[in-house]
C-alpha positions in Angstrom: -1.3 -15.3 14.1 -2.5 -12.6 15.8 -5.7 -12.8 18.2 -8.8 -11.2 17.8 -10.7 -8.9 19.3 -13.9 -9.1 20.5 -16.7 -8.7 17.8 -14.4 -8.6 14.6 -15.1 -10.8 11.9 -12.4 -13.5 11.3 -11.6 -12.3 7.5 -11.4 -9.5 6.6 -14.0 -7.1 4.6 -13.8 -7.2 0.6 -13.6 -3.8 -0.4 -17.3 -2.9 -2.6 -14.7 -2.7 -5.5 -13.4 -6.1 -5.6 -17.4 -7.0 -4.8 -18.3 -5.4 -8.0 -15.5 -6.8 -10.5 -16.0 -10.3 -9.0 -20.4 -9.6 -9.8 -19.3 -7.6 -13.7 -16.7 -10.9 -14.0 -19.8 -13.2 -13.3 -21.5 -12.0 -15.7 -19.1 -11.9 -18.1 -18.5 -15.6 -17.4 -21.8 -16.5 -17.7 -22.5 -14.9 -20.9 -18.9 -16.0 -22.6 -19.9 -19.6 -21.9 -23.7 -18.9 -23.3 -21.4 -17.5 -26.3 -19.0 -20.4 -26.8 -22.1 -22.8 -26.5 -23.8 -21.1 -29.3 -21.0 -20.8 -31.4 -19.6 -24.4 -31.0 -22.2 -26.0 -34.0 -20.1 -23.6 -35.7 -17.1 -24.4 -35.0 -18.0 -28.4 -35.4 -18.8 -27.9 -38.8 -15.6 -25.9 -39.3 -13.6 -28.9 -38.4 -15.4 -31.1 -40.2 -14.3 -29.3 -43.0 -10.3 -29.6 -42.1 -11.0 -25.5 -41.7 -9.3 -25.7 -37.9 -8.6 -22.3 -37.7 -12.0 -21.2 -38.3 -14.2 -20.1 -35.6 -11.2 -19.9 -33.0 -13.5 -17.2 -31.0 -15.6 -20.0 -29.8 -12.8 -21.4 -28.0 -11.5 -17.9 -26.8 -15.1 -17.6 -25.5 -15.1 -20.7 -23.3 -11.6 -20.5 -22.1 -12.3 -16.6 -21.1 -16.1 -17.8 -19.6 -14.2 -20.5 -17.3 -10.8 -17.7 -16.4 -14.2 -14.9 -15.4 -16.0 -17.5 -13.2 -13.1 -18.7 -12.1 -11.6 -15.0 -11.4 -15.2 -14.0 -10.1 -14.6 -17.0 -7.6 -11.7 -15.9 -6.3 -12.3 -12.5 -5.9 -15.2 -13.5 -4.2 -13.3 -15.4 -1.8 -10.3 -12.9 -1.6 -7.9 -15.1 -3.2 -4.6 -14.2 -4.1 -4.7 -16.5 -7.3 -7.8 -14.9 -8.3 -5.1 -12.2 -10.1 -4.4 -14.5 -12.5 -7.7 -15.6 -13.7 -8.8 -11.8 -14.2 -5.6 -11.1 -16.2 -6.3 -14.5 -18.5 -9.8 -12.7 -18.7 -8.1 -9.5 -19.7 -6.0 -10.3 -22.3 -8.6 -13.2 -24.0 -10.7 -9.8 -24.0 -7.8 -7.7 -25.6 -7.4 -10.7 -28.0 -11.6 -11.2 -28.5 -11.3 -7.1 -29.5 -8.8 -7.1 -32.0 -10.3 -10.2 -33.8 -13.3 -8.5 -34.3 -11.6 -5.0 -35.0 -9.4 -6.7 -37.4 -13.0 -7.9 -39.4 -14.1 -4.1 -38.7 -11.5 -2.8 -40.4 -11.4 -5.2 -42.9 -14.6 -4.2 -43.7 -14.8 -0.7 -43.7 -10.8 -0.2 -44.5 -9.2 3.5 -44.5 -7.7 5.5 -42.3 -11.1 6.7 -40.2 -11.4 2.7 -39.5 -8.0 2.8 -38.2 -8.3 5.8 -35.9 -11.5 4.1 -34.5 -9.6 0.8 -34.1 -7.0 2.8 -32.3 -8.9 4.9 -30.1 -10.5 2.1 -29.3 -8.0 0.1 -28.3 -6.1 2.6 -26.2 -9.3 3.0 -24.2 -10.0 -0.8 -23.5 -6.0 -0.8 -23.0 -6.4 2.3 -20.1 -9.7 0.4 -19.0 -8.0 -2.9 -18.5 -4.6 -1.4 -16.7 -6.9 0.3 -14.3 -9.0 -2.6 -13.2 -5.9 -5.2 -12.6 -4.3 -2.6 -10.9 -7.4 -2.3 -8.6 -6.9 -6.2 -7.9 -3.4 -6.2 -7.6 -3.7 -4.0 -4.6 -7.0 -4.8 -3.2 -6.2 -9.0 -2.8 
């Protein structure tokens, strides 16, 4: 271990971009719980109706609210696992976007639904890349 010098802080500074993913993954967290809470009634009345695989979102919604606090946490802190927890909470999102562009499409159907879905997806693909590779390097 290497001493000090006079006046430094004994950790080092989080970079204001780790600051801000760790406050956008609190939030995140806080509203994916608030969204697994509400839809849990749901999802009890699914199951009581032997329909299991109904209302699996509700589940992907606590799981990714627990992974974002948990990631927000760690980043916090400048924790090494915290890597992990943000890329749980990036691929529940990936998941949580195609389930509900899968209903889109159902939906609308056609090939302008598809291009959307797509176009979508290769930005929230770009988007995600670009943020764990930003924590990878920066804890």
């Amino acid at each position: 271990m290497r001493p000090q010098a006079p006046g430094m802080p004994d950790h080092p500074s989080r970079p204001i971009g780790v600051m801000v993913v760790a406050a956008c993954l609190a939030v995140y967290g806080l509203q994916s719980l608030a969204g697994g809470v509400q839809l849990f009634p749901l999802w009890l009345e699914s199951a009581r109706h032997h329909r299991y695989g109904n209302e699996a979102f509700a589940w992907m919604e606590l799981i990714s609210g627990v992974a974002a606090l948990a990631g927000a946490y760690g980043l916090w802190r400048q924790r090494r696992w915290a890597r992990f927890a943000a890329l749980v909470v990036v691929l529940l999102a990936i998941a949580s976007l195609c389930l509900i562009a899968a209903f889109s499409i159902g939906e609308a159907g056609g090939g302008s639904a598809w291009l959307v879905a797509g176009t979508l997806f290769l930005l929230a693909g770009a988007l995600s890349v670009w943020v764990l590779r930003y924590i990878w390097r920066h804890t």
